[in-house]
C-alpha atoms as one frame of an Amber mdcrd trajectory, in Angstrom:
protein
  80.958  81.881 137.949  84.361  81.252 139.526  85.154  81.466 142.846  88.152
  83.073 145.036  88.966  82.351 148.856  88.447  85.767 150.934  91.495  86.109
 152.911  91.339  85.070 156.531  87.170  84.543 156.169  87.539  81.166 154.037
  85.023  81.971 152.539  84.352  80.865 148.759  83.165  83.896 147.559  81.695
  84.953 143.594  84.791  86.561 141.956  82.532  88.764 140.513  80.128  89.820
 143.330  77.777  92.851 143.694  78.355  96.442 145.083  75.189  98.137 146.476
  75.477 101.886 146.450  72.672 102.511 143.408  71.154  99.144 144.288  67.658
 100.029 143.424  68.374 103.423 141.763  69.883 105.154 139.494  72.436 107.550
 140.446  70.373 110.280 142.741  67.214 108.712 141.709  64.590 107.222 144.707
  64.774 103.825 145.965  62.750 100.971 144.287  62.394  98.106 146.847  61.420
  95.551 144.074  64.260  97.083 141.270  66.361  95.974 144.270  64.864  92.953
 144.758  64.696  92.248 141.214  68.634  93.443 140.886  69.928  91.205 143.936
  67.911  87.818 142.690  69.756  88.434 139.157  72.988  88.899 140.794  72.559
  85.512 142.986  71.094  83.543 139.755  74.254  84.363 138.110  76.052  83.080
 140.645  76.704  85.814 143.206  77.527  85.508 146.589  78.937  88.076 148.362
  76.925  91.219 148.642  78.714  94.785 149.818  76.674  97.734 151.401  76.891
 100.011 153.636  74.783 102.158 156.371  74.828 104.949 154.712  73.342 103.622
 150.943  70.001 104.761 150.291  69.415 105.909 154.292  69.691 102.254 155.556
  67.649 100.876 152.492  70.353  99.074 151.140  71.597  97.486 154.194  67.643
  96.371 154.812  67.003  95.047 151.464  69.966  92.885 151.230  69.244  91.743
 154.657  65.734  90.865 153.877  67.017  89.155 150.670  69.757  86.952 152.242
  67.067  85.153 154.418  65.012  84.159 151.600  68.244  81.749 150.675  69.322
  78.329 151.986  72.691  78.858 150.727  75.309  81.427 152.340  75.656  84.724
 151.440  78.598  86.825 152.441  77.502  90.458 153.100  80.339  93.153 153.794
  78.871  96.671 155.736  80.311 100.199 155.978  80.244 101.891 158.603  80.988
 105.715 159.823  80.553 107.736 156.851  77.479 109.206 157.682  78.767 113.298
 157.062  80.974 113.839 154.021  83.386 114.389 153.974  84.330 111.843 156.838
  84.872 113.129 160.314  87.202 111.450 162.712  84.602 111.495 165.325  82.473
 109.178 163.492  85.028 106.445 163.670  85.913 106.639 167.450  84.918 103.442
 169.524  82.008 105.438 171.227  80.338 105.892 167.902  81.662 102.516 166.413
  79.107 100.187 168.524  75.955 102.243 167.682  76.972 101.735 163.973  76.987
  98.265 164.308  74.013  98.167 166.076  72.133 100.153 163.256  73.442  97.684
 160.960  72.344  94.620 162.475  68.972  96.139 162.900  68.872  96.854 159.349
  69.358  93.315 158.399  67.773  91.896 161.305  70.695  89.584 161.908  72.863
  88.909 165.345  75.909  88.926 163.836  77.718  90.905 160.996  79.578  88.806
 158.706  82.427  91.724 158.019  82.482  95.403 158.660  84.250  97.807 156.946
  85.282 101.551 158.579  83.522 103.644 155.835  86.922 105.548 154.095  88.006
 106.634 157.703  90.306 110.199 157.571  94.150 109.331 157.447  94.595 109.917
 161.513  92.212 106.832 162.438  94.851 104.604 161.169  96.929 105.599 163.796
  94.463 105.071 166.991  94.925 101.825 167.950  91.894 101.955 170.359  89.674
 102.420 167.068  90.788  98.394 166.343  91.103  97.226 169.509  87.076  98.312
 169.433  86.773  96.515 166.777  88.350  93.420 168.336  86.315  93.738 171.729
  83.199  93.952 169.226  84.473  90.585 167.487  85.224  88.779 170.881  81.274
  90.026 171.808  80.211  88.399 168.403  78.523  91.573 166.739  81.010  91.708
 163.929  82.737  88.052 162.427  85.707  90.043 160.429  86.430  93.719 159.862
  88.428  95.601 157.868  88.567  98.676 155.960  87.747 100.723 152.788  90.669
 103.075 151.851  91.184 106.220 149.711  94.988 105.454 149.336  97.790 102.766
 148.966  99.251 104.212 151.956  96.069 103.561 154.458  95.928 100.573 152.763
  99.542  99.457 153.990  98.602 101.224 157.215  95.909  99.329 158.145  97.468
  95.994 157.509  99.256  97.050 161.521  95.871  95.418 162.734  93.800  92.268
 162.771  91.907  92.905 159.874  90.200  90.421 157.564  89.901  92.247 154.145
  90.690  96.017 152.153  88.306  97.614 150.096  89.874  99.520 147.389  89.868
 101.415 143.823  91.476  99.728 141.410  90.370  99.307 137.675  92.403 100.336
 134.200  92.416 103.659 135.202  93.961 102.986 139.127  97.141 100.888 139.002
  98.988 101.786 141.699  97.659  99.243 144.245  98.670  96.172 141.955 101.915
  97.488 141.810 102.260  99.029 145.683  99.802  96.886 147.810  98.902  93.897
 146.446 101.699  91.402 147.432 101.718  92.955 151.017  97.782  92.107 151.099
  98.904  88.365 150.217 101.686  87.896 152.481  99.117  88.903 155.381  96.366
  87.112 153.692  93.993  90.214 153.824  91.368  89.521 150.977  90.507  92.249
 148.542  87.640  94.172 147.406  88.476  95.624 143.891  85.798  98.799 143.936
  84.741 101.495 141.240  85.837  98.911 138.451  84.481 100.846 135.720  85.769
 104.106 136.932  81.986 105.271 137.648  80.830 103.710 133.893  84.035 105.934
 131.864  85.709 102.066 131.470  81.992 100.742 130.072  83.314 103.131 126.948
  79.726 104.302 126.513  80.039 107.830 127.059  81.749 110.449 124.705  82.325
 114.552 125.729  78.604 115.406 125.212  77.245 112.666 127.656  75.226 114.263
 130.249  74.119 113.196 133.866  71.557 114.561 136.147  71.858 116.930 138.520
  72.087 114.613 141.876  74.524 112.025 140.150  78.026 112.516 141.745  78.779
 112.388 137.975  78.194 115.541 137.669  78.352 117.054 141.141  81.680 115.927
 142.441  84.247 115.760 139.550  85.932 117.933 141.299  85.680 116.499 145.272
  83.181 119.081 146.300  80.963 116.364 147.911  83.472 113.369 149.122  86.747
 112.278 147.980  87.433 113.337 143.992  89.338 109.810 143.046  85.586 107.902
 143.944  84.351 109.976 140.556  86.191 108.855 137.527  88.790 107.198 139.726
  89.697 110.804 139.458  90.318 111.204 136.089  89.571 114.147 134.275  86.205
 113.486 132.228  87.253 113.624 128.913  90.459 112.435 129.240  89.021 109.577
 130.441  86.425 108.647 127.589  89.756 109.586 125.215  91.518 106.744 127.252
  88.862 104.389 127.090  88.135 105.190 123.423  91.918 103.852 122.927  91.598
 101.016 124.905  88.347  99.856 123.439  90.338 100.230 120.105  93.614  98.350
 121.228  91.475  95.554 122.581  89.282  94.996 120.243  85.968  94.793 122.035
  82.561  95.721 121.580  82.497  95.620 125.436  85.163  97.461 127.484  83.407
  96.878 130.992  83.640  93.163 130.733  87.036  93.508 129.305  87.873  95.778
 132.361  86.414  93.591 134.831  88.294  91.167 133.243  91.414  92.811 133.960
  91.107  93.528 137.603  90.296  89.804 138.066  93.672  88.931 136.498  95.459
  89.653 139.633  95.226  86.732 142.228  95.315  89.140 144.672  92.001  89.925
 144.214  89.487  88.171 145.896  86.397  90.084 144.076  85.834  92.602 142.148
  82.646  94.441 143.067  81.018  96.542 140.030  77.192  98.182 140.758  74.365
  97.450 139.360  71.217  99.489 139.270  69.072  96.761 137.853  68.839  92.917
 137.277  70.044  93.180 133.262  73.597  95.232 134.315  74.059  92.587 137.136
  73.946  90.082 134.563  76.015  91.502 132.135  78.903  91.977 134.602  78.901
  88.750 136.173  79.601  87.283 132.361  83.048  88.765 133.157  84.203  85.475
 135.121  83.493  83.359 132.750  85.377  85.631 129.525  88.926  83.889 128.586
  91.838  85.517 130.431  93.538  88.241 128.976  96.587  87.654 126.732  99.736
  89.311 127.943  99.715  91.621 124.930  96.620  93.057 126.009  97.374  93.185
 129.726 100.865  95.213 128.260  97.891  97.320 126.159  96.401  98.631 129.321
  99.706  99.468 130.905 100.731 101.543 128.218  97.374 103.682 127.891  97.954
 103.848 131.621 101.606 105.183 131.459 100.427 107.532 128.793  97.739 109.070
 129.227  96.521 108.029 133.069  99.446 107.878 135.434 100.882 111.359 135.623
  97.129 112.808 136.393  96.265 110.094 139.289  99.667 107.947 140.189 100.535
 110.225 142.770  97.492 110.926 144.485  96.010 108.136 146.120
């Protein structure tokens, strides 16, 4: 495992850490408390160490089980929260400071800890960028020592750019094969202001794994199925908001063009080729997947004829769909 500096946290953190939102699970399925355990001990024996969750994953089980988890280690362990997401789609109220300080307080309950090492806002709606009293709660919370860093998860390039007004530590964002735009929009912005990066949805919700074909079904309660569309939340967290078969057409090609018998590591691969990264964060529903993807830091970089490959399929068949939208 290699490791990346975190922005303004300085922390050495696992280029390829872990994302939590099917930690114990399967998509829709009920929480396993030892899967999880199981899953998170993989992770760190592979040589993670940065964990992200949120309060809203699993009811609060996520946040407790890495919590519960991190204590069990000498070493450090970098966990990133969520916070404010609890309806969906996301209501502004959620994220105003009289609601941010009982989020934080859930959290550090949940992981039984007196300090949070970052905290995200949740994928805030567009106007909370502008409310300047949302950050400077944020800042009174850091000055109090609940929170160590904050920051935010996005939607778009353009809250990304937005947010980078305030004193924030890191930017949680989609970007994979399928999701360009913030490599070509946001990325040297994020580096100039040394804001670290959290690469999320790498695999384009498993399309990039190039595992499924037209016929692949999912079950009823996996956003798979139910929110292609953006019934639930936002459509671009599903597929990166690609349409389904397009995408396994896509990812049929690129499995093709690169030559590989395994297009998630090559695609975790990719997003790790941009220094501006400072981890890419794919799930993992149990200890063999978490594994597998943290084999990614240690594959050989990608040549520039295949890093031109995944452009092309990109400006093909991928960027007039999704280039536009977020």
């Amino acid at each position: 495992m290699k490791y990346r500096v975190f922005g303004k946290t300085n922390f050495k953190a696992s280029e390829v850490s872990l994302g939590t939102w099917q930690l114990g699970s399967k998509w829709g399925d009920a929480f396993d408390e030892k899967v999880a355990r199981e899953t998170l001990e993989a992770a760190y024996e592979s040589g993670v160490n940065l964990f992200d969750t949120a309060d809203i994953y699993q009811d609060g089980k996520s946040e407790n089980a890495v919590g519960k988890f991190v204590k069990t280690k000498g070493e450090k362990i970098f966990v990133v929260t969520k916070c404010g997401r609890e309806v969906m789609p996301a209501v502004p109220e959620n994220f105003m400071p009289d609601k941010l300080e009982g989020h934080v307080e859930g959290s550090l309950k949940n992981m039984d800890v007196e300090a949070l090492d970052m905290v995200l806002l949740h994928c805030p709606p567009n106007e909370i960028y502008y409310k300047e009293e949302v950050f400077a709660k944020l800042d009174s919370m850091k000055a109090a020592g609940k929170i160590k860093h904050y920051g935010v998860s996005v939607q778009t390039v353009d809250e990304a750019i937005k947010s980078l007004d305030y004193d924030i530590s890191a930017v949680e964002i989609i970007f994979n094969m399928f999701r360009l735009k913030p490599g070509e929009e946001f990325f040297g912005l994020a580096k100039e202001n040394n804001v670290g990066i959290l690469a999320r949805v790498p695999l384009a919700s498993g399309l990039l794994s190039g595992k499924y074909d037209e016929s692949t079904d999912f079950g009823a309660n996996d956003h798979r199925t139910f929110n292609r569309d953006g019934a639930r939340f936002d459509k671009g967290e599903t597929f990166s908001g690609v349409d389904y078969v397009t995408g396994v057409l896509a990812a049929r090609e690129l499995k093709e063009k690169l030559k590989t018998d395994s297009l998630a590591l090559s695609a975790l691969k990719y997003v790790l080729m941009y220094d501006a990264v400072s981890v890419v964060i794919p799930g993992a529903s149990n200890g063999r997947q978490a594994i597998e993807n943290a084999k990614a830091s240690d594959m050989p970089d990608l040549t520039p004829e295949q890093m031109e490959l995944v452009q092309q399929v990109y400006d093909e068949k991928i960027r007039p769909l999704v280039h536009h939208l977020w």
